[in-house]
Predicted model as a PDB file, atoms N, CA, C, CB and O in Angstrom, pLDDT in the B-factor column:
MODEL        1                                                                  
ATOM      1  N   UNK A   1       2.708 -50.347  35.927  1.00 95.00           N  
ATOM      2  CA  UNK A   1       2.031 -49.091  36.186  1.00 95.00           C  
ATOM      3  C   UNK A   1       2.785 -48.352  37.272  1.00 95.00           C  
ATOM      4  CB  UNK A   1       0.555 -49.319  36.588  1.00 95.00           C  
ATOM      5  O   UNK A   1       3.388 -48.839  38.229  1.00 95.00           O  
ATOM      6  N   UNK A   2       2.608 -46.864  36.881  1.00 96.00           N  
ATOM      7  CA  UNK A   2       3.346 -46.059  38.191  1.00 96.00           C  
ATOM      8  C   UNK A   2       2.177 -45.494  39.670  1.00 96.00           C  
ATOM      9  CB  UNK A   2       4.135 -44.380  37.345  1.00 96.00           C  
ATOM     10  O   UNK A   2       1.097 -44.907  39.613  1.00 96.00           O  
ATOM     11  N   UNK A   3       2.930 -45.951  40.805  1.00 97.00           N  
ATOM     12  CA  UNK A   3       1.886 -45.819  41.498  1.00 97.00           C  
ATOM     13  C   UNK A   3       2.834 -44.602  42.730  1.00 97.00           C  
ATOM     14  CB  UNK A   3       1.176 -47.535  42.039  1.00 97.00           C  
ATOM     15  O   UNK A   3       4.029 -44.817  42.526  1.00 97.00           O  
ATOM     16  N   UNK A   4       2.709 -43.693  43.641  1.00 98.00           N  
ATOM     17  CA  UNK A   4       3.148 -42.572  44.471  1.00 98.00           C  
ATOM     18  C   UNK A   4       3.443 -43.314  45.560  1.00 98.00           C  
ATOM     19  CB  UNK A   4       2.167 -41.398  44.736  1.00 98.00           C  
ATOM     20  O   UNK A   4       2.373 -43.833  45.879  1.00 98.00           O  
ATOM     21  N   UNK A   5       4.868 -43.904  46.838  1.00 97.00           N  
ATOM     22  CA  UNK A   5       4.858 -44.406  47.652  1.00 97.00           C  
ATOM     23  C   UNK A   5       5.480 -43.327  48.351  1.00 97.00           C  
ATOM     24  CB  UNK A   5       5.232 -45.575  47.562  1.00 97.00           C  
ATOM     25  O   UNK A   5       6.535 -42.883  47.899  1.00 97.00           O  
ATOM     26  N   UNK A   6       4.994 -42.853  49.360  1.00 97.00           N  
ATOM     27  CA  UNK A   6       5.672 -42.344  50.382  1.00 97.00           C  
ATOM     28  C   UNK A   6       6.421 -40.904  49.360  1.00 97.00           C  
ATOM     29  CB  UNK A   6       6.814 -43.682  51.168  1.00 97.00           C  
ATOM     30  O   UNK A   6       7.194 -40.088  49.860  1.00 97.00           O  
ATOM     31  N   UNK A   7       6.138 -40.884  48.440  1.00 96.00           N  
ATOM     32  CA  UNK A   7       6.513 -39.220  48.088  1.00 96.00           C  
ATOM     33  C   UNK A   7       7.129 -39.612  46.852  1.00 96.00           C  
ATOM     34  CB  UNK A   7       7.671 -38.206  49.239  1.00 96.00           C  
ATOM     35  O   UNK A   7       7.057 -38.817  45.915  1.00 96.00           O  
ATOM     36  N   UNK A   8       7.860 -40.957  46.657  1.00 97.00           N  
ATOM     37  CA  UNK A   8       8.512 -41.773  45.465  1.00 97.00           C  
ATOM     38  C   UNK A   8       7.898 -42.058  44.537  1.00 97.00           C  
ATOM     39  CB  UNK A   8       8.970 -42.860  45.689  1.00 97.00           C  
ATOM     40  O   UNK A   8       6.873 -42.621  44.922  1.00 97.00           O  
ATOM     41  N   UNK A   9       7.949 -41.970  43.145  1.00 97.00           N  
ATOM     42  CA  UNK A   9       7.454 -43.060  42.217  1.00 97.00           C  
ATOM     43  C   UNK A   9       7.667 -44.349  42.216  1.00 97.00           C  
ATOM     44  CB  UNK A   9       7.754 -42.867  41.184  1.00 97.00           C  
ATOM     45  O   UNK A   9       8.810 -44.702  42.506  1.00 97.00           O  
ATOM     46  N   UNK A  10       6.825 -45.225  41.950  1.00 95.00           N  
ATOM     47  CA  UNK A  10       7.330 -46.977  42.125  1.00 95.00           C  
ATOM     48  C   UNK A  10       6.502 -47.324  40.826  1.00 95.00           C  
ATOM     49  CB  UNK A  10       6.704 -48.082  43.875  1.00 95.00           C  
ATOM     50  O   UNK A  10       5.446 -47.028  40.266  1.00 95.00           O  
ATOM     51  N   UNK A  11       7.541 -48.076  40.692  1.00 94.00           N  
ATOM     52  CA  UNK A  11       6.785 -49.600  39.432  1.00 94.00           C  
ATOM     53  C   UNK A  11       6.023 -50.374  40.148  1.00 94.00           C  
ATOM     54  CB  UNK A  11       7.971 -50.920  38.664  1.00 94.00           C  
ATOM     55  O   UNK A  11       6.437 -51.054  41.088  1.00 94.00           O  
ATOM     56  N   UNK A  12       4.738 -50.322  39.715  1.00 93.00           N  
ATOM     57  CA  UNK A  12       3.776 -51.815  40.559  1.00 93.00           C  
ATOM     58  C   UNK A  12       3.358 -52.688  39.467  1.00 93.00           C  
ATOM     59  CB  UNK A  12       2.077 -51.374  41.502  1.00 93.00           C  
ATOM     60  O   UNK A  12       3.497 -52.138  38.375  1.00 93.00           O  
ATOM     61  N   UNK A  13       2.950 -53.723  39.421  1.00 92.00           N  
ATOM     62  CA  UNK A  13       2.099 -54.742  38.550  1.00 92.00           C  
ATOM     63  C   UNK A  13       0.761 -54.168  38.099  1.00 92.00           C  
ATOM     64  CB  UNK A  13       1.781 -56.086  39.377  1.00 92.00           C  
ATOM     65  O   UNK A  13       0.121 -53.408  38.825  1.00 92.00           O  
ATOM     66  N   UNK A  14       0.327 -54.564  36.824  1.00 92.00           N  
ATOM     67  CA  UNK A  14      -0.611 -54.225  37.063  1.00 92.00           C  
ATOM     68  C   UNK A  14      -1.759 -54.888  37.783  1.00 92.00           C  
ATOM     69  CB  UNK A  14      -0.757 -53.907  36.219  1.00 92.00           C  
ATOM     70  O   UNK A  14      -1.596 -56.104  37.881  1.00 92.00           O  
ATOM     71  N   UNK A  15      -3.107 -54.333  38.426  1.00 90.00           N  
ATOM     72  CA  UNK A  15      -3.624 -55.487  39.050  1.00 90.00           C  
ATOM     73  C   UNK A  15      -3.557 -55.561  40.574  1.00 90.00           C  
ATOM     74  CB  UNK A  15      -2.956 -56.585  38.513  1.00 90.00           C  
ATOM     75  O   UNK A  15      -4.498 -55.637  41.364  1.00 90.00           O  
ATOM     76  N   UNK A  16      -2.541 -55.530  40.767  1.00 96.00           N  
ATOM     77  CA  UNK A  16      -1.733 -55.563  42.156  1.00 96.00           C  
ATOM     78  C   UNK A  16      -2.600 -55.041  43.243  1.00 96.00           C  
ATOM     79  CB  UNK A  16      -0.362 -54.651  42.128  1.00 96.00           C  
ATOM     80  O   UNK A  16      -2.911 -53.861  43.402  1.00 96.00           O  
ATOM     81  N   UNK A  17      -3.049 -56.325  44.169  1.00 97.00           N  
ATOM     82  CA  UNK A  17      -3.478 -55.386  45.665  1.00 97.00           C  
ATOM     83  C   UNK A  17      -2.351 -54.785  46.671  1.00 97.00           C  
ATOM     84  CB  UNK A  17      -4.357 -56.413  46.739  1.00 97.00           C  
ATOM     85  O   UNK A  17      -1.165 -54.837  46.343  1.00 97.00           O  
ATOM     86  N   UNK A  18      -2.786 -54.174  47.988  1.00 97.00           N  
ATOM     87  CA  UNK A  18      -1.914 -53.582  48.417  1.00 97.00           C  
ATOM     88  C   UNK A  18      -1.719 -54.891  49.385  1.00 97.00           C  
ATOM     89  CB  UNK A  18      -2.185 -52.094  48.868  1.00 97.00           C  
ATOM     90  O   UNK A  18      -1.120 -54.578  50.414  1.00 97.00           O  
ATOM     91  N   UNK A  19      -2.006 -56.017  49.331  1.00 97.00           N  
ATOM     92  CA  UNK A  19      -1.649 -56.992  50.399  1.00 97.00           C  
ATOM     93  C   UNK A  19      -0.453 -57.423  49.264  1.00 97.00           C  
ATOM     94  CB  UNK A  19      -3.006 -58.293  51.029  1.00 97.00           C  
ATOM     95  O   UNK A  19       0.669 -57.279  49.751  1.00 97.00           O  
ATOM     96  N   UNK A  20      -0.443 -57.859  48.028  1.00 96.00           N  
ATOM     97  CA  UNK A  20       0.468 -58.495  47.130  1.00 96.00           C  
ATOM     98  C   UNK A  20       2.065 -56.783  47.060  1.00 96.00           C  
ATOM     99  CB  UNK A  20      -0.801 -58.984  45.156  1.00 96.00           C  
ATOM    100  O   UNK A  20       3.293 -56.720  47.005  1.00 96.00           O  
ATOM    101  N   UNK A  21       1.136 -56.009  47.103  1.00 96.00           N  
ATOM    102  CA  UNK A  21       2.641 -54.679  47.171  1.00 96.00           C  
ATOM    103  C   UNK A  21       3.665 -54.785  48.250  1.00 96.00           C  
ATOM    104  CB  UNK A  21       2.102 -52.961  47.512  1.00 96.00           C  
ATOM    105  O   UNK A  21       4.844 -54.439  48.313  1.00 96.00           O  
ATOM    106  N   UNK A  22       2.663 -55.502  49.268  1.00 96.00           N  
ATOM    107  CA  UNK A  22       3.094 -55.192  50.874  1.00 96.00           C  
ATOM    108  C   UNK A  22       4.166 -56.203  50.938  1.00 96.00           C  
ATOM    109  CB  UNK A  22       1.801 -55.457  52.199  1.00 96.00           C  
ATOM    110  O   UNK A  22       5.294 -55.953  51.364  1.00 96.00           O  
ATOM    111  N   UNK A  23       3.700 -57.590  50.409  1.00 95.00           N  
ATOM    112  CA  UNK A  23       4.671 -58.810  50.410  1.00 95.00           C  
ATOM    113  C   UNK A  23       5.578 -58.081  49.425  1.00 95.00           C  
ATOM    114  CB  UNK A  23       4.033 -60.456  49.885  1.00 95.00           C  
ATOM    115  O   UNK A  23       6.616 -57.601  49.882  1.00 95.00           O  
ATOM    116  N   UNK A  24       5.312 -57.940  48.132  1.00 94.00           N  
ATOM    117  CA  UNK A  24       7.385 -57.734  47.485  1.00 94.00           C  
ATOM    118  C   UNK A  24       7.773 -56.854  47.908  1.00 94.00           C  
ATOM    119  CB  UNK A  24       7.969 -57.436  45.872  1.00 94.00           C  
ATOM    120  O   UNK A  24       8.706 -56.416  47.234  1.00 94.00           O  
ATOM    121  N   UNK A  25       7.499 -56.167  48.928  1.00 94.00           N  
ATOM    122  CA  UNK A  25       8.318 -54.472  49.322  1.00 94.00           C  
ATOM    123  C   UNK A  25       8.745 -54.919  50.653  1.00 94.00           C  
ATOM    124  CB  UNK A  25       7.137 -52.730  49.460  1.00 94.00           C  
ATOM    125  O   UNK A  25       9.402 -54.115  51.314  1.00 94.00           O  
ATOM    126  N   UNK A  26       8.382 -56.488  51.336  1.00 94.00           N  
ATOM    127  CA  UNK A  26       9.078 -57.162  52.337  1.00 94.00           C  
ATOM    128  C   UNK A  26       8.310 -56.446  54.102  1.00 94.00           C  
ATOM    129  CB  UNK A  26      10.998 -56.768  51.962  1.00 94.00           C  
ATOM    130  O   UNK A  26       8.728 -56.747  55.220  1.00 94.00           O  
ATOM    131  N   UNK A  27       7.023 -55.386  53.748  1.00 93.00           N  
ATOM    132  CA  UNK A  27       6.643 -55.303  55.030  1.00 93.00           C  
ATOM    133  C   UNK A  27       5.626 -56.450  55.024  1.00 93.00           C  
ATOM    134  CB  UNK A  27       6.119 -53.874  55.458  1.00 93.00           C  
ATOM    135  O   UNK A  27       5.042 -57.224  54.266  1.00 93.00           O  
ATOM    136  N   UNK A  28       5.801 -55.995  56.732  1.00 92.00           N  
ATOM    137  CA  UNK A  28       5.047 -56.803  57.508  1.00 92.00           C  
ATOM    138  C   UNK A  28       3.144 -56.413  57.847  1.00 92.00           C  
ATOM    139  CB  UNK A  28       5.983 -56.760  58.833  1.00 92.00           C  
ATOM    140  O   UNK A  28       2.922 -55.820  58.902  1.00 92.00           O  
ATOM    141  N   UNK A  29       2.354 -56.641  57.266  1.00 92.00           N  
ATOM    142  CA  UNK A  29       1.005 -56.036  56.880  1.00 92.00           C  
ATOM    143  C   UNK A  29       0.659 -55.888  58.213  1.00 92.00           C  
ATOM    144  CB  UNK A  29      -0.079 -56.898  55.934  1.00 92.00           C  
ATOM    145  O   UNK A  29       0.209 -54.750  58.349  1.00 92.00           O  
ATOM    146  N   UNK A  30       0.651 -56.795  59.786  1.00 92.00           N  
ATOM    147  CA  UNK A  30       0.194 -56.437  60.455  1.00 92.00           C  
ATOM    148  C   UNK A  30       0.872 -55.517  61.515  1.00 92.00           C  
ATOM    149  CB  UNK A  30      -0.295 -57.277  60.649  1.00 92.00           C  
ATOM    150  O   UNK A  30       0.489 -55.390  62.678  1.00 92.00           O  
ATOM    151  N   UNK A  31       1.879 -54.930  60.969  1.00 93.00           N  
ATOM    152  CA  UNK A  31       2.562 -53.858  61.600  1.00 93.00           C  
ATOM    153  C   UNK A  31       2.867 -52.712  60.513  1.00 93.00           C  
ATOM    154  CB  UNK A  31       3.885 -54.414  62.281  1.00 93.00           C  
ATOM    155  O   UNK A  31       4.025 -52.343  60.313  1.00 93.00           O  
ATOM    156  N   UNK A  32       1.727 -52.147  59.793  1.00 96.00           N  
ATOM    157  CA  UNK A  32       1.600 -50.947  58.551  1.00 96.00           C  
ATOM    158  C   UNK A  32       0.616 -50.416  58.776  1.00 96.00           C  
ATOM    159  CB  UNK A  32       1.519 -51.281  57.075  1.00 96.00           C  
ATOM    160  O   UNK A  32      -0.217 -51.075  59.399  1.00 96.00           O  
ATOM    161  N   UNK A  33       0.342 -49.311  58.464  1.00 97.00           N  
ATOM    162  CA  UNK A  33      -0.944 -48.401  58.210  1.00 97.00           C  
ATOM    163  C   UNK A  33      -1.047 -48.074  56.647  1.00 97.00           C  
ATOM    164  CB  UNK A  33      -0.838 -46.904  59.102  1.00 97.00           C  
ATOM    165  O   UNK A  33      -0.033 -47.908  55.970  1.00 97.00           O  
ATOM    166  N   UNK A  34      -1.831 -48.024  56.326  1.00 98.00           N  
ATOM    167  CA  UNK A  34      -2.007 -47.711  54.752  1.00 98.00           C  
ATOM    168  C   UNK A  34      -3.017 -46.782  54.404  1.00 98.00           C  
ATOM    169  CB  UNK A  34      -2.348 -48.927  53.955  1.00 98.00           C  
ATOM    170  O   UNK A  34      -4.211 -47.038  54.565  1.00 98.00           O  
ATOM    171  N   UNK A  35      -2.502 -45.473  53.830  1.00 98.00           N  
ATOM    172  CA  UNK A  35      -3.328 -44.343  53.224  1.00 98.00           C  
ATOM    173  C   UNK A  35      -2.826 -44.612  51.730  1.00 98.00           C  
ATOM    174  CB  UNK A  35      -2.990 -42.660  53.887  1.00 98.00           C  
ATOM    175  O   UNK A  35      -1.720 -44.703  51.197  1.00 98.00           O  
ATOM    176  N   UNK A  36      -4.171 -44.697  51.298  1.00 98.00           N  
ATOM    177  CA  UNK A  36      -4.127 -44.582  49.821  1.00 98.00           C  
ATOM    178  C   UNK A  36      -5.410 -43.363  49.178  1.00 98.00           C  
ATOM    179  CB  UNK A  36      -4.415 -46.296  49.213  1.00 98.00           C  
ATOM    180  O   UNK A  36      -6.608 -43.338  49.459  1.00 98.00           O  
ATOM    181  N   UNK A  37      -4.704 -42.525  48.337  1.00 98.00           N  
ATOM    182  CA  UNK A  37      -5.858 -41.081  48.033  1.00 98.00           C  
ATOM    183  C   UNK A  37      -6.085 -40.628  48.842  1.00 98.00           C  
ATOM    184  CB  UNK A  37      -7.152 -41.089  47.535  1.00 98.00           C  
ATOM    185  O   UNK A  37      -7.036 -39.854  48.723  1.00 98.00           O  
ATOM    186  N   UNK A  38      -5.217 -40.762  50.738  1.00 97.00           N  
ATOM    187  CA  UNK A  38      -5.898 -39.541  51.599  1.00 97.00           C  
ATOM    188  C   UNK A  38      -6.698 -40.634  52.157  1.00 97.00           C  
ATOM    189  CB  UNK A  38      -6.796 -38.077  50.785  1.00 97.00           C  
ATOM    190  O   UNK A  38      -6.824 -40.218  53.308  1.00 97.00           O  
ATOM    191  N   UNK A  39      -7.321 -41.744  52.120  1.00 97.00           N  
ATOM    192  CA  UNK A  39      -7.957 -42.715  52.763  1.00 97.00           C  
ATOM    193  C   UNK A  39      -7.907 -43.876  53.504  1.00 97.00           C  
ATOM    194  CB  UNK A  39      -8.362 -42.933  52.268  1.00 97.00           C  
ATOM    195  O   UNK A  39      -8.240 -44.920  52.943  1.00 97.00           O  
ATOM    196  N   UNK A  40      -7.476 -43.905  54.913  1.00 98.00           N  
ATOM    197  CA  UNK A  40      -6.863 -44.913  55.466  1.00 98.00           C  
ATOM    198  C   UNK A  40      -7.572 -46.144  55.100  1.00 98.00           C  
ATOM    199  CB  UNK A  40      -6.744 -44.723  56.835  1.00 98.00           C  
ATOM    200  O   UNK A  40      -8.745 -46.290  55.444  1.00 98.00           O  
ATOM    201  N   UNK A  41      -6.942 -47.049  54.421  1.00 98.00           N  
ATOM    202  CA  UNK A  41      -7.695 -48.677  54.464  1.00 98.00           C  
ATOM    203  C   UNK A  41      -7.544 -49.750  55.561  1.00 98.00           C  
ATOM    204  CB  UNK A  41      -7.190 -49.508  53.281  1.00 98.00           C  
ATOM    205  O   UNK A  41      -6.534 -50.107  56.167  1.00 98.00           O  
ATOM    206  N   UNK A  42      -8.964 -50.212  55.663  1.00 97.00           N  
ATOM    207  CA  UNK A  42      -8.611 -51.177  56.572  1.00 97.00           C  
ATOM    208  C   UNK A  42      -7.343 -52.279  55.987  1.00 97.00           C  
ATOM    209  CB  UNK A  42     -10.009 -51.922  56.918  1.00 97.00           C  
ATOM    210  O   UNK A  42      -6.901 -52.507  54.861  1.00 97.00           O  
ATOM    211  N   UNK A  43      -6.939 -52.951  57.715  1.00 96.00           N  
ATOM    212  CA  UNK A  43      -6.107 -54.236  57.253  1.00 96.00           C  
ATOM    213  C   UNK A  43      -7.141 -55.419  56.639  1.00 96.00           C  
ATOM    214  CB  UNK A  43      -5.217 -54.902  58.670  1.00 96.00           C  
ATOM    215  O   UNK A  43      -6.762 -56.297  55.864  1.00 96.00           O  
ATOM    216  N   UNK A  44      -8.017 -55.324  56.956  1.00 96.00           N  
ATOM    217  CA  UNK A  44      -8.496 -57.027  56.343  1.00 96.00           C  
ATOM    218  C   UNK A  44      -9.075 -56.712  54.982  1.00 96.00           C  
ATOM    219  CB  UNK A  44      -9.917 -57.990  57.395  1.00 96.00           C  
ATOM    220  O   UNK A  44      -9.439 -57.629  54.245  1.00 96.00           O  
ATOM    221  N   UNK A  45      -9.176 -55.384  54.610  1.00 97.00           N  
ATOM    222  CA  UNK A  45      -9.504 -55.798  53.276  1.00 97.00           C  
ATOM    223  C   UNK A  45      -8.118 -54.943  52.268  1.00 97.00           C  
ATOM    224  CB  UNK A  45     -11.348 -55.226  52.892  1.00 97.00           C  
ATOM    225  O   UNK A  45      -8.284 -54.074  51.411  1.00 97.00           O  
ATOM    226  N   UNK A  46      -7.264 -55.336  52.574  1.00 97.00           N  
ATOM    227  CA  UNK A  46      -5.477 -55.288  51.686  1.00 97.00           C  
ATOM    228  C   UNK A  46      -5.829 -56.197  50.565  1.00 97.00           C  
ATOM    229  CB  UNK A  46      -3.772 -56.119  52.725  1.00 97.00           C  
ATOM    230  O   UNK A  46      -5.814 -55.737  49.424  1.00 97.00           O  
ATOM    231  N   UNK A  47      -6.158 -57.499  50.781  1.00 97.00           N  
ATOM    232  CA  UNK A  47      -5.614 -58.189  49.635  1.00 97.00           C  
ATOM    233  C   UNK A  47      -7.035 -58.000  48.596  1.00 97.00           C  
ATOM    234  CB  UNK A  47      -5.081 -59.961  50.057  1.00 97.00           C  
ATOM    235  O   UNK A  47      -6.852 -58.200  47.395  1.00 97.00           O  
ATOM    236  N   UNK A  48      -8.095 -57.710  48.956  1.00 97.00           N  
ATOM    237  CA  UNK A  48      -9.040 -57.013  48.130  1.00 97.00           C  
ATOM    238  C   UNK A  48      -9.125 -55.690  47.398  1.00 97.00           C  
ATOM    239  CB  UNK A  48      -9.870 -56.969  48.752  1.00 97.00           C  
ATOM    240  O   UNK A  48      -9.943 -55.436  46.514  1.00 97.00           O  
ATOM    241  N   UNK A  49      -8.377 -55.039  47.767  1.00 97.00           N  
ATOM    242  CA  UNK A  49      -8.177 -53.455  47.254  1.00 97.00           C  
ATOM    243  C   UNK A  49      -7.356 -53.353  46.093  1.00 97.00           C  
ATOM    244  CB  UNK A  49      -7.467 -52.500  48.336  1.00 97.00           C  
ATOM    245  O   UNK A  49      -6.154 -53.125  46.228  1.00 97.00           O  
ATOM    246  N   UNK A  50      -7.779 -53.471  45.166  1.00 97.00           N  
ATOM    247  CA  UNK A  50      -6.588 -53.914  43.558  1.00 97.00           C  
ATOM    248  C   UNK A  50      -5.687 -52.242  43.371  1.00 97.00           C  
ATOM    249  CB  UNK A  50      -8.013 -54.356  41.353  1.00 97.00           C  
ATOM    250  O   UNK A  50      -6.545 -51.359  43.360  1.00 97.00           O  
ATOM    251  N   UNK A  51      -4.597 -51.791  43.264  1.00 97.00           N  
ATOM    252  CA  UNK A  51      -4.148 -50.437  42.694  1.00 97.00           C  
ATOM    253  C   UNK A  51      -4.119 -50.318  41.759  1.00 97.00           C  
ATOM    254  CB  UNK A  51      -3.210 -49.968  42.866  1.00 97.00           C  
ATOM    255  O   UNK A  51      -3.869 -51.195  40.932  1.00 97.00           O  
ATOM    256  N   UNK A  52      -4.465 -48.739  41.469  1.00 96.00           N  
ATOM    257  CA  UNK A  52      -4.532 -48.012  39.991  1.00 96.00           C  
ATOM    258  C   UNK A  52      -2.965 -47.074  39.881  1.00 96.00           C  
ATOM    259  CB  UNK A  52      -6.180 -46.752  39.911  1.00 96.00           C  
ATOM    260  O   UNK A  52      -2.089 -46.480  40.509  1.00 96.00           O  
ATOM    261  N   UNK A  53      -3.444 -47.494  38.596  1.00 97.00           N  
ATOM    262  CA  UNK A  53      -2.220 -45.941  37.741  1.00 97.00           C  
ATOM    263  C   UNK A  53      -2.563 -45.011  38.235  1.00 97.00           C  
ATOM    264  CB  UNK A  53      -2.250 -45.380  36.015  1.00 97.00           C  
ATOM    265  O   UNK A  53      -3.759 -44.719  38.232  1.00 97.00           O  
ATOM    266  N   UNK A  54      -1.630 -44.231  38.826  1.00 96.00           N  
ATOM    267  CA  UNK A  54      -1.657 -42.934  39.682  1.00 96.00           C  
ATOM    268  C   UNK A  54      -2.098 -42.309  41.302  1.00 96.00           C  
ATOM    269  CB  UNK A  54      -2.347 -42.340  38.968  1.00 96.00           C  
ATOM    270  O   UNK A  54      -2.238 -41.225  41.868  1.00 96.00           O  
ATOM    271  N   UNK A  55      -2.257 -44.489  41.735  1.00 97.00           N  
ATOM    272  CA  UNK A  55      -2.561 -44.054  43.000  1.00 97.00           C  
ATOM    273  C   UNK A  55      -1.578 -43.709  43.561  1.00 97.00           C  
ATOM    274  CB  UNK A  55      -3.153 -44.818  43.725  1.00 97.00           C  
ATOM    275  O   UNK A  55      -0.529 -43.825  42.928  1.00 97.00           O  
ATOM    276  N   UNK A  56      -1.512 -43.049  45.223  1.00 98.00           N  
ATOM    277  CA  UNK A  56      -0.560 -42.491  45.862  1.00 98.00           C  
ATOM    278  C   UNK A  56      -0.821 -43.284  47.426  1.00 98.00           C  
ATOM    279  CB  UNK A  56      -0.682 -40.780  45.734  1.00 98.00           C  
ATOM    280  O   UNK A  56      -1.910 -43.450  47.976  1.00 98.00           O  
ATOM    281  N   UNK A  57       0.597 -43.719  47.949  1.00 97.00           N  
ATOM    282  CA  UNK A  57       0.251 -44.535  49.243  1.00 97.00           C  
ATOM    283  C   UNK A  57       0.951 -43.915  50.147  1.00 97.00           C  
ATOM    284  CB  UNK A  57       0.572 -46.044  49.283  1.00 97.00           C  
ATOM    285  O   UNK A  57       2.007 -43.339  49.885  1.00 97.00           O  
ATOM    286  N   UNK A  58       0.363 -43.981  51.441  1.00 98.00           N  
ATOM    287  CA  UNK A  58       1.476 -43.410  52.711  1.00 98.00           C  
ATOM    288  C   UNK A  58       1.710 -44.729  53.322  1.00 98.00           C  
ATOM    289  CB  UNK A  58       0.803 -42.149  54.035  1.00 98.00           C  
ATOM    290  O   UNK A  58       0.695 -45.371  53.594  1.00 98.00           O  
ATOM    291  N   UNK A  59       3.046 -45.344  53.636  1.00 97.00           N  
ATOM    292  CA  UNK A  59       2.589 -46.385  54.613  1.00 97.00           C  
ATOM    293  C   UNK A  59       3.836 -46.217  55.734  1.00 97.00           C  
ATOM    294  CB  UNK A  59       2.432 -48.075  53.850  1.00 97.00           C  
ATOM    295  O   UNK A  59       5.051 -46.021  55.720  1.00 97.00           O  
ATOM    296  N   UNK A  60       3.036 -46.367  56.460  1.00 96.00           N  
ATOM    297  CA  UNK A  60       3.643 -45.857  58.210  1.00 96.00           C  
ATOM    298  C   UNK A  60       3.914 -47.351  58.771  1.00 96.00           C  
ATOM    299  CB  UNK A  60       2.151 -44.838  59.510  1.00 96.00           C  
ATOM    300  O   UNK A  60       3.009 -48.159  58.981  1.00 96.00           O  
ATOM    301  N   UNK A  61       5.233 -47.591  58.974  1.00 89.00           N  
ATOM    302  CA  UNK A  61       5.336 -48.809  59.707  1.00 89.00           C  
ATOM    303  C   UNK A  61       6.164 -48.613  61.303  1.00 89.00           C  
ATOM    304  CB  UNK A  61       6.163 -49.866  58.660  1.00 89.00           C  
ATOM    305  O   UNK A  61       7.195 -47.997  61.572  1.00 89.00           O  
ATOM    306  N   UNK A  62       5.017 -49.597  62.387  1.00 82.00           N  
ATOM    307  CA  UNK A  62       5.625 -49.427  63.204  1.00 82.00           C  
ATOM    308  C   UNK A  62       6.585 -50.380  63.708  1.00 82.00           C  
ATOM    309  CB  UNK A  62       4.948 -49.095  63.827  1.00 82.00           C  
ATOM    310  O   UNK A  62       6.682 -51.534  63.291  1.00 82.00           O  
ATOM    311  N   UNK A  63       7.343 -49.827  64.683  1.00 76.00           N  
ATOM    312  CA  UNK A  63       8.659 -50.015  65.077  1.00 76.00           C  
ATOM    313  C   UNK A  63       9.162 -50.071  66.382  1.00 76.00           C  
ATOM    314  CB  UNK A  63       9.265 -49.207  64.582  1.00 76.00           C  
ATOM    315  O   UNK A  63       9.776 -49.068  66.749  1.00 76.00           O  
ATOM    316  N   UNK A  64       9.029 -51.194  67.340  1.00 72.00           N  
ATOM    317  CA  UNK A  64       9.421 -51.280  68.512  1.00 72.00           C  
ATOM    318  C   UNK A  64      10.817 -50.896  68.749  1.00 72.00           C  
ATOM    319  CB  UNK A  64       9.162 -52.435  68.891  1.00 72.00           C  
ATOM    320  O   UNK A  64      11.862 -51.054  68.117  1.00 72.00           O  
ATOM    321  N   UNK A  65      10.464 -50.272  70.002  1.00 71.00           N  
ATOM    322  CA  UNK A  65      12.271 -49.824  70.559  1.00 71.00           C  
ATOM    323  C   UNK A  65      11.865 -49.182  71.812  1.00 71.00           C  
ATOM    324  CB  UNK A  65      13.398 -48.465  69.416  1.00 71.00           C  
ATOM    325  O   UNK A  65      10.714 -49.287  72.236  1.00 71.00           O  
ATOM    326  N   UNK A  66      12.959 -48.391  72.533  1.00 61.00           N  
ATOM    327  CA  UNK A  66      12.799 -47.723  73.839  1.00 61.00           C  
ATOM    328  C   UNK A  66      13.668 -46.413  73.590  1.00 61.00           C  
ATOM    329  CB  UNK A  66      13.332 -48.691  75.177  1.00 61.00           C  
ATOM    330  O   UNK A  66      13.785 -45.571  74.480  1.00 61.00           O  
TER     331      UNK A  66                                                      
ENDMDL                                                                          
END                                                                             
């Protein structure tokens, strides 16, 4: 299924939570923010939140430095 990342189209599984997206796309869940439809999701419920065909995600990862 095609799902909107960050402005991109992506291939996802179908099924797929955003805790299982987060692992093959190699971030780190407790350093992400996740808007999906305009709706920030909590972190503890990622691996409960299954994605649809045509959802759209923002994910903001942070990044230590000086």
């Amino acid at each position: 299924m095609n799902i909107v990342v960050n402005g991109q189209t992506e291939d996802c599984a179908p099924g797929a939570s955003i805790s299982r997206f987060l692992t093959e796309r190699a971030y780190e869940a407790s350093a992400v923010v996740v808007e999906r439809n305009g709706q920030i999701i909590a972190r503890d419920t990622f691996a409960q939140t299954m994605l649809q065909e045509g959802d759209c995600l923002e994910i903001v990862q942070f990044v230590g430095g000086g």
